[in-house]
N, C-alpha and C positions, 0 to 999 in steps of 0.2 A: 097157748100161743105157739102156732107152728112159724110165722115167717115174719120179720120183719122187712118192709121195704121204704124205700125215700122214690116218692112220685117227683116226676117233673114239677118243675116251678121252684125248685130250692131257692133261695138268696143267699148263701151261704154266709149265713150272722153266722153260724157255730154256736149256737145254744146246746142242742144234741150232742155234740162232740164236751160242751163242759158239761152238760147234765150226764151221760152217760160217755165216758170215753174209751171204757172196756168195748164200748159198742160201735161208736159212729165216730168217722171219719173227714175232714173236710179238705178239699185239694180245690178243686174248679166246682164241684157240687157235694155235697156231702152225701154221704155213702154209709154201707153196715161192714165191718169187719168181716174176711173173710172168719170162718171156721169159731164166730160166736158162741158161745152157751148162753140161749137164747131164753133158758129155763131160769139161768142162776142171774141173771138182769137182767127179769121181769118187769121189776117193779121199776129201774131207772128207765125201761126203755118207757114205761107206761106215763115216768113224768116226763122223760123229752118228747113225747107224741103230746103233750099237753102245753107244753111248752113252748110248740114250735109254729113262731107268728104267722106262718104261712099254712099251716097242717098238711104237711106235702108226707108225714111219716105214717104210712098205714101196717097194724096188723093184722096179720090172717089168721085167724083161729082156728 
């Protein structure tokens, strides 16, 4: 997993932000942390990409 991002279309429910809050952010759309360790949640970003009713969270591998 080199990048996380949040595509256009968020609704900004904030599932991301409780499933993973080391990671995602919500203000007007929800967002990644700057300066994340992206390695060390992994696996929470992998459940808020699963998680999120819109799937607007894509990795880049």
């Amino acid at each position: 997993m080199k990048k996380v991002v949040v595509t256009p279309g968020c609704i900004t429910c904030g599932t991301c932000a409780f499933t993973a809050p080391e990671v995602f952010e919500v203000t007007d759309v929800s967002r990644v942390k700057q300066d994340v360790d992206i390695e060390k949640n992994a696996e929470l970003i992998k459940k808020a990409v699963a998680r999120c009713p819109v799937q607007v969270i894509k990795i880049e591998e």
